[in-house]
TORFIKE-335380 format. One line per field, with one value per residue: residue in three letters; x, y, z of N, C-alpha, C in turn; residue number from 0. Coordinates in nm, 2 decimals, decimal comma. Layout:
N
resn	ala;... .
n.c1	X;... .
n.c2	Y;... .
n.c3	Z;... .
ca.c1	X;... .
ca.c2	Y;... .
ca.c3	Z;... .
c.c1	X;... .
c.c2	Y;... .
c.c3	Z;... .
resi	NUM;... .
This chain:
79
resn	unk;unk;unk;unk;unk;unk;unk;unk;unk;unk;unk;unk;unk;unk;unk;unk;unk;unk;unk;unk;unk;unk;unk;unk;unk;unk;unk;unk;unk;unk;unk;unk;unk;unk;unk;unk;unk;unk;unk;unk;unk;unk;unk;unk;unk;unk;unk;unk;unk;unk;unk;unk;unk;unk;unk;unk;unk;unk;unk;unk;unk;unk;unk;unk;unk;unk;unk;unk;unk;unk;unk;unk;unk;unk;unk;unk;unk;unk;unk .
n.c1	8,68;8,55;8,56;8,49;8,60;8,58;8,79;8,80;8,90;9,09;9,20;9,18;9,36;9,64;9,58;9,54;9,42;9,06;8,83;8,87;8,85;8,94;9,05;9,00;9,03;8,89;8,64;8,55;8,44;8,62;8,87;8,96;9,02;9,22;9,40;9,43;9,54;9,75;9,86;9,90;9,96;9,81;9,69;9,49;9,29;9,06;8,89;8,81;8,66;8,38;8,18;8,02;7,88;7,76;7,57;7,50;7,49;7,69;7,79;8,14;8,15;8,02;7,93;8,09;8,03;8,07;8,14;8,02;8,00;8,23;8,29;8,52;8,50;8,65;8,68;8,60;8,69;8,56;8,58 .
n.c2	-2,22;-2,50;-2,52;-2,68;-2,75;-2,72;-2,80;-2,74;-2,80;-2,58;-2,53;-2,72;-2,90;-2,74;-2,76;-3,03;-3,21;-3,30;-3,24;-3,09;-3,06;-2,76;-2,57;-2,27;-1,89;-1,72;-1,44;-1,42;-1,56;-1,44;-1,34;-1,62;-1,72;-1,54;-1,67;-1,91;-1,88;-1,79;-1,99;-2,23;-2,11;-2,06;-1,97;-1,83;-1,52;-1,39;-1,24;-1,43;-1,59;-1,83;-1,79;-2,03;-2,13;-2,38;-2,50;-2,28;-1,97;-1,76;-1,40;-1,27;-1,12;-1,30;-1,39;-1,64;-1,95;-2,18;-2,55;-2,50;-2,49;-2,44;-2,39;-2,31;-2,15;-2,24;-2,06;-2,31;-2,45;-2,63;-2,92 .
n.c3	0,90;0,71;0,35;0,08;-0,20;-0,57;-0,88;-1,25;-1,57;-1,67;-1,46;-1,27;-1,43;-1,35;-1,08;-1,02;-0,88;-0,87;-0,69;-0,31;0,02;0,23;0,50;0,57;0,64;0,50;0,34;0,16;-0,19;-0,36;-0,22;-0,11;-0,38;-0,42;-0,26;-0,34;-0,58;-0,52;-0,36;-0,48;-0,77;-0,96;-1,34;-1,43;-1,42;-1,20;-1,34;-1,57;-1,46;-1,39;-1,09;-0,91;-0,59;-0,34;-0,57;-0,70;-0,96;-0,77;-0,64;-0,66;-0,40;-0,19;0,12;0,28;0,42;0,67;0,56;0,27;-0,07;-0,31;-0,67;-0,88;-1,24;-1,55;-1,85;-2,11;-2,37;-2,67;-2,86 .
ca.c1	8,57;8,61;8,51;8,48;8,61;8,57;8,81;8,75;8,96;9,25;9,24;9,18;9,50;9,72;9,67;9,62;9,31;8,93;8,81;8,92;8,80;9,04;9,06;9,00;8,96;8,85;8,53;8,42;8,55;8,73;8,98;8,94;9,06;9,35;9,47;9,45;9,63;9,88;9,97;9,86;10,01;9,68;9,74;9,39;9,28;8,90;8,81;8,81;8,62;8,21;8,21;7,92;7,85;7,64;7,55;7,39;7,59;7,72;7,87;8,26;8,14;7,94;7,98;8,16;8,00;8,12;8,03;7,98;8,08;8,25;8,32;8,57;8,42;8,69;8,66;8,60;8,73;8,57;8,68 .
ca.c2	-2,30;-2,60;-2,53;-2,79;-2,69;-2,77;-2,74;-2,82;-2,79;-2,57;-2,53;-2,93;-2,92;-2,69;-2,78;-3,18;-3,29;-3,22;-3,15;-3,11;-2,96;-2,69;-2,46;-2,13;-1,78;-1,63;-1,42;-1,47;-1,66;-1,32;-1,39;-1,74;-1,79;-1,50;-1,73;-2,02;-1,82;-1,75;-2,11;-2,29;-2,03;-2,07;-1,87;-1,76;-1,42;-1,38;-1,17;-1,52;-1,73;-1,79;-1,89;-2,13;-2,18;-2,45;-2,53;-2,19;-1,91;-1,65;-1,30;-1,29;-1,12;-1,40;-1,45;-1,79;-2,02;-2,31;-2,64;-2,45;-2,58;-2,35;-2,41;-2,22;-2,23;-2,14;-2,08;-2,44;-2,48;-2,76;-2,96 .
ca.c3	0,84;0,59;0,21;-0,06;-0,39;-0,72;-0,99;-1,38;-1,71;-1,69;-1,27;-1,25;-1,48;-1,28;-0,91;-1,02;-0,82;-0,94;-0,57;-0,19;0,14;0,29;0,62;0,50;0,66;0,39;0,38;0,04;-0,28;-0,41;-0,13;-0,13;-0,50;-0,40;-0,17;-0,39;-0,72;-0,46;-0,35;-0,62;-0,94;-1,10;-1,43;-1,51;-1,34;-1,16;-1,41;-1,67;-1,43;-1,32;-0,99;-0,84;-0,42;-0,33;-0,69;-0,79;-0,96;-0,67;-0,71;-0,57;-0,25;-0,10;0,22;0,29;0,55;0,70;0,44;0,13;-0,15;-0,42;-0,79;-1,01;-1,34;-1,62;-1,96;-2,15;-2,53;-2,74;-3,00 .
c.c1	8,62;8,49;8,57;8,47;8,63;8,62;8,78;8,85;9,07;9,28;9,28;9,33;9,62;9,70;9,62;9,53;9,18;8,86;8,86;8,88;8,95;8,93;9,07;8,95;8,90;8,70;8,44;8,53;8,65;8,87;9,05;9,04;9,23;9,44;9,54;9,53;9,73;9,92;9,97;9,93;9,91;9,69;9,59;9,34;9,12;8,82;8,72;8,70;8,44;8,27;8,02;7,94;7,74;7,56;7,44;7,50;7,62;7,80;8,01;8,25;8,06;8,00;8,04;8,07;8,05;8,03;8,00;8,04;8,09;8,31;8,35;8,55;8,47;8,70;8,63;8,59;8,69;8,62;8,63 .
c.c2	-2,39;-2,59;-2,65;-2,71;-2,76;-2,73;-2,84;-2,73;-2,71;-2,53;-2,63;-2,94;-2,85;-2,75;-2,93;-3,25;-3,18;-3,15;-3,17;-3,02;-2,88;-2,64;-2,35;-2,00;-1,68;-1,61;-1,39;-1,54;-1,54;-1,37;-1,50;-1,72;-1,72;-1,57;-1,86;-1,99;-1,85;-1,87;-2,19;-2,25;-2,04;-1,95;-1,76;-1,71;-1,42;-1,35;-1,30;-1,64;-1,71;-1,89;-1,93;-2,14;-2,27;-2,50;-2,42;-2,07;-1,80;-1,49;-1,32;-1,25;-1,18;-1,40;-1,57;-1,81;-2,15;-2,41;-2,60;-2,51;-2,48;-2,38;-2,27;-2,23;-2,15;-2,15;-2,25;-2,41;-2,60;-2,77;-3,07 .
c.c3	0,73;0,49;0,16;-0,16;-0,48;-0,81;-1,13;-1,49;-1,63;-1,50;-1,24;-1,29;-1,37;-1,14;-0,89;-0,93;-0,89;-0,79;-0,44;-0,16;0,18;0,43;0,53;0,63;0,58;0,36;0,26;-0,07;-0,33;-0,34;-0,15;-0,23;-0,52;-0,34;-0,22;-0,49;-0,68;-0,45;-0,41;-0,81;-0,99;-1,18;-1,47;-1,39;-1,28;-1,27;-1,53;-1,61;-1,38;-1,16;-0,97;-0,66;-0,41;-0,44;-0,77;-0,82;-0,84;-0,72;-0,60;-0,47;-0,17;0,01;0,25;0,41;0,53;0,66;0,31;0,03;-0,28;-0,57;-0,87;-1,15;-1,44;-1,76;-2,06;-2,32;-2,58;-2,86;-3,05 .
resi	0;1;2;3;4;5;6;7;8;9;10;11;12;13;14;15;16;17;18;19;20;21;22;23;24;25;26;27;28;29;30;31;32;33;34;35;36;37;38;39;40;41;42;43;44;45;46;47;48;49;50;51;52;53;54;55;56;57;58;59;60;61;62;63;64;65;66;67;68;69;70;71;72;73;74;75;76;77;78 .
């Protein structure tokens, strides 16, 4: 299935684009984001992040469907 993802602040920084569609088998974002840590190195753990599907917050075992659109949403420091 093809997700659209959305990263912001220190995700955006590490994997160097803000969003892009993939191929994914992955059967919720839990996975999903394992998959991305993994080939990506993203340094910050699930535990640190809200996630968003389709623009409302989700819990990490959502089901994925084909078209969704998921946002990793991690900590944000102002200044």
């Amino acid at each position: 299935m093809k997700i659209q993802i959305e990263y912001f602040a220190l995700l955006k920084e590490q994997r160097g684009i803000s969003i892009e569609t993939i191929e994914t088998k992955a059967a919720n974002p839990e996975i999903l984001y394992s998959d991305l840590k993994r080939q990506y190195s993203f340094s910050l753990e699930p535990s640190m992040l809200k996630l968003a599907v389709n623009e409302d917050f989700a819990n990490w075992d959502y089901s994925l469907k084909d078209g969704d659109t998921v946002v990793f949403i991690p900590p944000v420091a102002g200044g």
